[in-house]
N, C-alpha and C positions, 0 to 999 in steps of 0.2 A: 568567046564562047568556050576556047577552049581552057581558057584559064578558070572557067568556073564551072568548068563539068569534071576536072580535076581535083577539086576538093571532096564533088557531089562523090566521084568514085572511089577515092579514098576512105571517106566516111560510110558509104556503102558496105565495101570489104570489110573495114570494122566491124557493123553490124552481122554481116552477114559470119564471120570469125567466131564473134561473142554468141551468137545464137547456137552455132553450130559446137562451139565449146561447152555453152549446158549442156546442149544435151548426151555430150560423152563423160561430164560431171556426171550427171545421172547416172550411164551405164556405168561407171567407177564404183561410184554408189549399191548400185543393182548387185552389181557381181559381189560384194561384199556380202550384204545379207544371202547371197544363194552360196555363201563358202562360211558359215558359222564359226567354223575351226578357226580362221584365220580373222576372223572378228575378234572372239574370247581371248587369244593370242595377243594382241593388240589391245586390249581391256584390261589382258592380267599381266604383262608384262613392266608395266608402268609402277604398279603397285608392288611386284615382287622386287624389281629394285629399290623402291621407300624401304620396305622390309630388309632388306638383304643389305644392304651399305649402311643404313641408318643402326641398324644393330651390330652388325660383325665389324664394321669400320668403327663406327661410332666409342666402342669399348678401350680403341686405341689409340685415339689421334685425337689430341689436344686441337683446340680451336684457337689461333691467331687472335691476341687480345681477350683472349676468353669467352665464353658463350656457351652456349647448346650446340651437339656438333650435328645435329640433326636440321636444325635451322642454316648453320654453315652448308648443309650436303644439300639441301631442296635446290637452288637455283646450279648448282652443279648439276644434278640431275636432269633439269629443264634443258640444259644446254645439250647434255648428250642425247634424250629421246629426241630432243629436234634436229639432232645430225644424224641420225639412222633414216631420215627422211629423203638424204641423196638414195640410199642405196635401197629404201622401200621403194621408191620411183626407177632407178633404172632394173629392178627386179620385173615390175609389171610392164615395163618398155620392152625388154628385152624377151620378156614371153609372149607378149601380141605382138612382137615381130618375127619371133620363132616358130610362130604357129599360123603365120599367114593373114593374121588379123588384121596388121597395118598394110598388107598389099589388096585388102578389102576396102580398107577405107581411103585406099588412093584411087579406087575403081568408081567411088561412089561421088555424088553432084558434092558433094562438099569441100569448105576453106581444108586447104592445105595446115595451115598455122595452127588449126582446131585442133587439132589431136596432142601436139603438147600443152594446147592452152588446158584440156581436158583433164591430160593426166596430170597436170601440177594444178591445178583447182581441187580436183578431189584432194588434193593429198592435205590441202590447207583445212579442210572440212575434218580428215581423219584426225590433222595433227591436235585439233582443238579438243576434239573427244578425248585423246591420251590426254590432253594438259589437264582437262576436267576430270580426269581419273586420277593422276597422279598428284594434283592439287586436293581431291578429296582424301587419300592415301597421309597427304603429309599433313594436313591438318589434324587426321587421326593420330598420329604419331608426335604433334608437336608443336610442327611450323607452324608459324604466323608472319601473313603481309604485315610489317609494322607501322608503313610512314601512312596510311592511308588508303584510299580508293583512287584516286589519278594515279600515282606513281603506280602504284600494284595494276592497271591499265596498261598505262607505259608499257612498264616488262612483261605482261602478256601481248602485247604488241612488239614488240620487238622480237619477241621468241618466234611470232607468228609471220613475222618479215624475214627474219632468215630463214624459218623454215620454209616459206615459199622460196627464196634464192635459191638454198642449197636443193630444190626440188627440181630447178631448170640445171642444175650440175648432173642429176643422177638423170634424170630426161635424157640429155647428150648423151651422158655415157650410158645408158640402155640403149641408144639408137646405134651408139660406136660396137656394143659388144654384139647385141641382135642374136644372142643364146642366154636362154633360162638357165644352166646349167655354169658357165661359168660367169654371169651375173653373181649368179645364189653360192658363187664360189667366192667372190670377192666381198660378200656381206661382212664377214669378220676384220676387214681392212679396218671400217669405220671405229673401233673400239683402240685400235692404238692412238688415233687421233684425239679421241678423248680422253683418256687417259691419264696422256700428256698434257697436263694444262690443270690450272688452278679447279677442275673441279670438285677434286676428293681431298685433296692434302697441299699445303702450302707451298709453294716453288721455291720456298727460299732456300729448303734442304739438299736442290738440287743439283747435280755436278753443272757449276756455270754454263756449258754448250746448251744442255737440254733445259737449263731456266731461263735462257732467251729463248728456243724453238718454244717450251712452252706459252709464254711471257707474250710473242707475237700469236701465239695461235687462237682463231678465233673464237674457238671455243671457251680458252679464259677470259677475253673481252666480255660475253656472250654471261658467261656467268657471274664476274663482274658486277656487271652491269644490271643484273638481277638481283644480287646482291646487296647494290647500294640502293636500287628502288622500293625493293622488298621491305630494306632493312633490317638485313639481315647480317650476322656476324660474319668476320671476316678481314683481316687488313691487304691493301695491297701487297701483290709478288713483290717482293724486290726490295723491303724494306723503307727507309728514307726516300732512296733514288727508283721510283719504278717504271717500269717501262713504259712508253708515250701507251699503249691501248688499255694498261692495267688502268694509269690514270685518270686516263679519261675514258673511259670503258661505252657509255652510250656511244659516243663520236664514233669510236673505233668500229665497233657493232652494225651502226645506220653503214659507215665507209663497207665494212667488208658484203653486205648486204646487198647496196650498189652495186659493186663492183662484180658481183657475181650475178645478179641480173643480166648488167650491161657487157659482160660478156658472154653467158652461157643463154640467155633468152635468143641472139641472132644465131648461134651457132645448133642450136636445136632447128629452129624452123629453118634456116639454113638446109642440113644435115637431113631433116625430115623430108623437104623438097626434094632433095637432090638425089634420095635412096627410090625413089619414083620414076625417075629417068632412066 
């Protein structure tokens, strides 16, 4: 009996998790439309980047094998909007724990687990809206998916897989820092990580240390790998010999996506429990 009222309860808690998860997807949601400012923000920020790197960058930087550097720049840019998604999430972690919010929803009948399943669910839903903004953006300007409709699937899946990962990274770390203020102090970290990496300009010009930190970083996987589903210009960092994630960039991409799940998804609900006690 008791081995089969162990699964029955398992699957239970699931359920009862997943339910209580929409419905903080939804307040995620809510609160967005009742903050406009920070909706339009998120709407036109996508598109002033197409704008702003596609033209001021675009005028000076030759494309690897030639091309459009505008088609080169779009899956760089995918790559970076979807890394600002750690530090979108530990921003709103860190202010519903600042403000008493999350010692309300430890007071209330609901899954523990709910509250980050909530806040990185929403963030999957925002993340899509910026892609579809900034995918309208570069089509104005230029871009084109070239290999077809699955691949160009693909790599919006894939953007939409890290960006759920890197969502349970900023989870954690909103729950670690648990102030709005220096959350929203560490938003500017995100941009040297991008940077660094095959998004905007080729690695090969780079002083060797930092064309291997770029080289492994997974934001040049990430773009990559966009890159070659897109069908877009581009040659591998590293010329001849490139680094194992340049070359095989999806692999690298699903690896680092993984790996940030299966660490950062126990270490949240962990983390979140434990701030309860």
């Amino acid at each position: 009996m008791t081995a089969l009222s162990a699964p029955a309860t398992r699957a239970g808690r699931l359920r009862w998790t997943l339910a209580d998860g929409l419905v903080l997807i939804g307040r995620e949601l809510s609160r967005i439309r009742q903050e406009p400012g920070e909706l339009v923000a998120a709407l036109v920020f996508p598109a002033v980047m197409v704008v702003l790197f596609g033209y001021v960058f675009g005028s000076a930087i030759s494309v690897p094998g030639g091309g459009d550097y505008r088609e080169y720049l779009m899956p760089g840019l995918f790559a970076m909007v979807t890394f600002t998604a750690t530090m979108a999430v530990a921003l709103r972690v860190a202010t519903d724990a600042s403000r008493g919010v999350m010692d309300r929803f430890r007071s209330m009948p609901m899954a523990r687990s709910a509250v980050p399943f909530g806040q990185t669910g929403a963030e999957i839903l925002n993340g899509v809206l910026g892609m579809a903004i900034m995918a309208a953006a570069g089509l104005a300007v230029g871009w084109r998916a070239r290999n077809g409709v699955w691949p160009t699937v693909e790599a919006f899946a894939l953007l939409a897989l890290m960006r759920y990962a890197l969502s349970w990274a900023g989870c954690y770390l909103g729950l670690v820092v648990k102030n709005e203020q220096t959350a929203d102090q560490l938003l500017p970290l995100v941009f040297p990580v991008t940077m660094l990496s095959n998004s905007f300009v080729p690695t090969d010009g780079m002083p060797k240390v930092l064309q291997v930190i770029a080289d492994w970083n997974p934001v040049s996987a990430l773009t990559a790998a966009c890159r070659d589903l897109f069908g877009n210009p581009g040659a591998p960092a590293g010329g001849a010999d490139p680094a194992w994630p340049v070359a095989h960039p999806v692999a690298a991409t699903l690896g680092w996506s993984l790996l940030l799940l299966a660490v950062f998804v126990p270490l949240s609900v962990r983390t979140y429990r434990r701030r309860g006690r």
